[in-house]
ZAMARGU-4260 file (C-alpha; in steps of 0.2 Angstrom, whole numbers, plus 5000, padded with zeros to 4 digits):
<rodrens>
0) 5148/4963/4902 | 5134/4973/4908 | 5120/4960/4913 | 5129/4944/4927 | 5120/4930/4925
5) 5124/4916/4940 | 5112/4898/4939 | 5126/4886/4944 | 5116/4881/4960 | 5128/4880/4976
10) 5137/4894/4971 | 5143/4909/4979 | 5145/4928/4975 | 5154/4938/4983 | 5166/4954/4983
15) 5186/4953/4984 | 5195/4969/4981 | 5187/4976/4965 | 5183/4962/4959 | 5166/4950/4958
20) 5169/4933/4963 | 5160/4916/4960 | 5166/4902/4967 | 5159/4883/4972 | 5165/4870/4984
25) 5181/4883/4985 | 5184/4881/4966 | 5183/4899/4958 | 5171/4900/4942 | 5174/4916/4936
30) 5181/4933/4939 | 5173/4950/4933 | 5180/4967/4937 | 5166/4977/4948 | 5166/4992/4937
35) 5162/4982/4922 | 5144/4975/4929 | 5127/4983/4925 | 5115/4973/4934 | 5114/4954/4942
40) 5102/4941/4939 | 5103/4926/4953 | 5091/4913/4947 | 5089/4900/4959 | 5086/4899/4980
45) 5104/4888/4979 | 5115/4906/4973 | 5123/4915/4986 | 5128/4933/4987 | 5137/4940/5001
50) 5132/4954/5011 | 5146/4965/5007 | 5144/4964/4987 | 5127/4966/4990 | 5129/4983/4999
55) 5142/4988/4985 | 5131/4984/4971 | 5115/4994/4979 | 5127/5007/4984 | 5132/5009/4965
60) 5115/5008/4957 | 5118/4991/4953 | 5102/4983/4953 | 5101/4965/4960 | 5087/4952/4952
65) 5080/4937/4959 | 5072/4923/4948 | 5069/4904/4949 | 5081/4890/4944 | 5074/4892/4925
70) 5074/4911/4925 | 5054/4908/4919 | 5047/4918/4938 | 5054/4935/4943 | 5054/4935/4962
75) 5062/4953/4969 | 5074/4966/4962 | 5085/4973/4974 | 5088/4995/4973 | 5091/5009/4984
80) 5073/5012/4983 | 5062/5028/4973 | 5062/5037/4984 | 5071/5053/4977 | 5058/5052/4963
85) 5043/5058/4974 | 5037/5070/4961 | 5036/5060/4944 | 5027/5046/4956 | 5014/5059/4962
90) 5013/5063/4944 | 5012/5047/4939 | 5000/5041/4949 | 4987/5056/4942 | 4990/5051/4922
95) 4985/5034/4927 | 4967/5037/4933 | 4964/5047/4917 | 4957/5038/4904 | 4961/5047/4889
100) 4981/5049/4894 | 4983/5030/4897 | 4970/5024/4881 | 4983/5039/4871 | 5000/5027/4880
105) 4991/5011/4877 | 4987/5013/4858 | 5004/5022/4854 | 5015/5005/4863 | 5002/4993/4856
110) 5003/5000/4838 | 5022/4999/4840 | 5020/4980/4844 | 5011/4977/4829 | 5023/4987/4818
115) 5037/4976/4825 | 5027/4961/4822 | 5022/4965/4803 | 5042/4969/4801 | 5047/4953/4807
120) 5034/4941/4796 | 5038/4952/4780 | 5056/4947/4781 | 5054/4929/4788 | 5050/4924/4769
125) 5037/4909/4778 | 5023/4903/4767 | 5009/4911/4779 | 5016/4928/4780 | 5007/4938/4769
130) 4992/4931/4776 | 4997/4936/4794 | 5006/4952/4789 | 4987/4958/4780 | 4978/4953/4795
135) 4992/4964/4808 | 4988/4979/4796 | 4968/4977/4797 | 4973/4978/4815 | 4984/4992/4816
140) 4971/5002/4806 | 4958/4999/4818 | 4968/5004/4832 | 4969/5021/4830 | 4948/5019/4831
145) 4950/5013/4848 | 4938/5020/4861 | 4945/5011/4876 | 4960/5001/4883 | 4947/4984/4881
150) 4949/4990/4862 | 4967/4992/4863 | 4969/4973/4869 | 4956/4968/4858 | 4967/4974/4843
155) 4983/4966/4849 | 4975/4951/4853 | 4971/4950/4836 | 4987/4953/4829 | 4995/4942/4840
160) 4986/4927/4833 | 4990/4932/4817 | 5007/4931/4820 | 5007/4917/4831 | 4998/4906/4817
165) 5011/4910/4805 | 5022/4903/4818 | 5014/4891/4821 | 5012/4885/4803 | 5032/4888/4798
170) 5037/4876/4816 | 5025/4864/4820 | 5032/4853/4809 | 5050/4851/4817 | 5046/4860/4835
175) 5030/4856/4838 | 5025/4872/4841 | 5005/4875/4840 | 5003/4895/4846 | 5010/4904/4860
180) 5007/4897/4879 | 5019/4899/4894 | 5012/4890/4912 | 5017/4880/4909 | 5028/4881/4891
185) 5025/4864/4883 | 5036/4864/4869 | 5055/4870/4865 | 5051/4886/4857 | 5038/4893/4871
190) 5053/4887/4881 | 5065/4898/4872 | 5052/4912/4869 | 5046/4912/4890 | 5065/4910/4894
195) 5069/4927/4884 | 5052/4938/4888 | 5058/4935/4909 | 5075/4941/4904 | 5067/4956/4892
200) 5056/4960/4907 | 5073/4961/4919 | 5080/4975/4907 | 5065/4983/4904 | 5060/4983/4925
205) 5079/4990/4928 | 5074/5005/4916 | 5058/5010/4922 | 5065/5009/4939 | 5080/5019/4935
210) 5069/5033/4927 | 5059/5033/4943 | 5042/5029/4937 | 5032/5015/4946 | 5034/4997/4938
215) 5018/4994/4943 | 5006/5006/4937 | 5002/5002/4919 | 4993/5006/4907 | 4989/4991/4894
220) 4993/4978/4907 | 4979/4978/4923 | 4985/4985/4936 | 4987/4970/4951 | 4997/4967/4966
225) 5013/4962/4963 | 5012/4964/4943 | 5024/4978/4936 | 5011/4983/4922 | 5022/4999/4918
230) 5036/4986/4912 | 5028/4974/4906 | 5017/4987/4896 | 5036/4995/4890 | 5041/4978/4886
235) 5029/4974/4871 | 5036/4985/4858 | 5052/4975/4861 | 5046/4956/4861 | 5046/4955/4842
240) 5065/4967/4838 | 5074/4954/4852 | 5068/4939/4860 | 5057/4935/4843 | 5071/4937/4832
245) 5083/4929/4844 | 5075/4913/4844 | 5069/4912/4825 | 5088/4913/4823 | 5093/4902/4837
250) 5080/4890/4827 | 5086/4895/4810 | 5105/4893/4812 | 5102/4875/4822 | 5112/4884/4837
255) 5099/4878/4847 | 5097/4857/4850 | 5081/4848/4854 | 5094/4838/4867 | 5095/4857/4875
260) 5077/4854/4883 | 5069/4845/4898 | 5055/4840/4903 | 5053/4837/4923 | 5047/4823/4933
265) 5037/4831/4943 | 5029/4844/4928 | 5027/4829/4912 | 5016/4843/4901 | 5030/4855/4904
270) 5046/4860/4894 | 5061/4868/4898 | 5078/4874/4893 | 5094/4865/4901 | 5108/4873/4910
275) 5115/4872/4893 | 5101/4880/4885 | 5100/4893/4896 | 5118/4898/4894 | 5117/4900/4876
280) 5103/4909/4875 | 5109/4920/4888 | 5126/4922/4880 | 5115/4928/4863 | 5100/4938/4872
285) 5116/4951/4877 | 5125/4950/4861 | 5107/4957/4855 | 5105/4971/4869 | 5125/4975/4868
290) 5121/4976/4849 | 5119/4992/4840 | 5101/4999/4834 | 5096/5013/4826 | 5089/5030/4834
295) 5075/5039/4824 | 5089/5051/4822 | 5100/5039/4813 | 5111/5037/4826 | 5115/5021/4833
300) 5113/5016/4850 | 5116/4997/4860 | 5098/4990/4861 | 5099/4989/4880 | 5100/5010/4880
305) 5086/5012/4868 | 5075/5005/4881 | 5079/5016/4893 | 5077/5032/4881 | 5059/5024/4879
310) 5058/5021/4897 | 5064/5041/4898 | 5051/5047/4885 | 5037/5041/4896 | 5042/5050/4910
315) 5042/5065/4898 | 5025/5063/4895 | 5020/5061/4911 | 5027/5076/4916 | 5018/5086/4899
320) 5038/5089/4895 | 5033/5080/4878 | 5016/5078/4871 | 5015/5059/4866 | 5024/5045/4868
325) 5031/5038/4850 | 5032/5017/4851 | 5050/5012/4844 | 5051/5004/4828 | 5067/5002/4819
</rodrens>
């Protein structure tokens, strides 16, 4: 296992030997060796973690999330800190204010997004691909004419509702599914699809962090407190290779109900997966990241690594140790 996901609420986490143990009302739930955990995600204010697994997993560069019940609001992560990465930061912070270097980073992850995007649509085999998959082309061409990040988002936009429209036109039918929003999600596949970016954005978060680049200053996204730009900037060129594939499939295959979803009392125009849900989509979201992909040099790697050696390549450009930064497109 390399990612622990705990949302049974009431629950406790805590350390016994070299062991991780979660337990309710006295009844253990499950045991997982120490050595085999990666990271933690504790979604929900009703999970406890003891003090003493805490310390342990921060001492062993285990990083500790913390997310709402549903996994849809990122609150904290929990590290030993950046502060042995001084240098790259500094260096960081430079590249940032110079528009060229980040309109050069911004075009090279967007035009990664797009290729991803055209991928996906050319083998989904819907109806309104080709449409969507000409129009994410047009896009990707004018990209590299882009005289500003405002350009760059321009472009994306654009593909994205191309791609979003032969979404919508495959699943509106049997999801209602009308284009992509998320606050709230009001239908089961944003639920699946804001369900799988928050848990993308943990993986990615946890990479930049461990490269010791600043989560916060980004390039595509605007820079504003309390928004980790730099991951969520790193984060596109993966939204269509993982959570878009996963839930076309979790749609595709029927391993995902409609009797998987709820819709809260207090929140009527809102959807949102079960605990059931959740757990399967979880259990499938690290089958993909545990998976194998392919390097450029036709080695094979678990997807969860290749975002680190993308996370890895940016600090390379910061530092002028490489001279652009190359989106990832399988």
């Amino acid at each position: 296992m390399a990612t622990l996901y705990v949302q049974e609420q009431g629950a406790m986490v805590r350390k016994e030997a070299q062991r991780v143990i979660i337990s309710k009302q006295g009844q253990i739930l499950q045991e997982i060796p120490l050595n085999k955990i990666d990271q933690v995600v504790l979604m929900g204010r009703g999970v406890q973690m003891s003090t003493a697994l805490l310390v342990d997993l921060i001492g062993r560069g285990v990083p500790v999330m913390l997310t709402n019940q549903r996994g849809s609001r990122h609150y904290a992560t929990l590290t030993a800190g950046p502060s042995r990465f001084g240098a790259l930061r500094l260096q960081h912070m430079q590249r940032v204010i110079d528009p060229a270097w980040t309109l050069e980073l911004a075009r090279a992850i967007v035009a990664a997004k797009l290729s991803n995007q055209r991928t996906m649509l050319a083998a989904s085999g819907w109806s309104a691909a080709p449409t969507a998959v000409a129009q994410i082309t047009t896009a990707l061409g004018s990209l590299e004419h882009a005289v500003d990040v405002d350009a760059v988002r321009g472009y994306e936009g654009a593909g994205a509702a191309a791609y979003f429209g032969a979404w919508r036109t495959a699943l509106q039918q049997a999801w209602g599914f009308q284009g992509r929003a998320f606050y709230p999600p009001p239908d089961p596949v944003n639920a699946m699809l804001s369900f799988g970016y928050t848990l993308l954005m943990h993986d990615v978060l946890n990479a930049v962090q461990f490269t010791g680049l600043d989560p916060y200053l980004g390039v595509f996204h605007v820079i504003e407190a309390g928004r980790p730009s730099l991951a969520l900037d790193l984060m596109e060129e993966f939204r269509p290779l993982v959570v878009d594939r996963l839930v076309l499939e979790l749609v595709g295959t029927g391993a995902m109900r409609r009797d998987q979803f709820e819709r809260p009392a207090q929140r009527p125009d809102a959807v949102y997966l079960d605990a059931t849900g959740r757990a399967l989509l979880v259990e499938r979201y690290e089958t993909v990241m545990q998976a194998a992909t392919r390097l450029p040099t036709g080695e094979q790697t678990p997807m969860r690594r290749m975002i680190l050696l993308q996370a890895q390549a940016v600090a390379r450009v910061v530092r002028s140790e490489q001279e652009r930064y190359r989106g990832y497109t399988p």
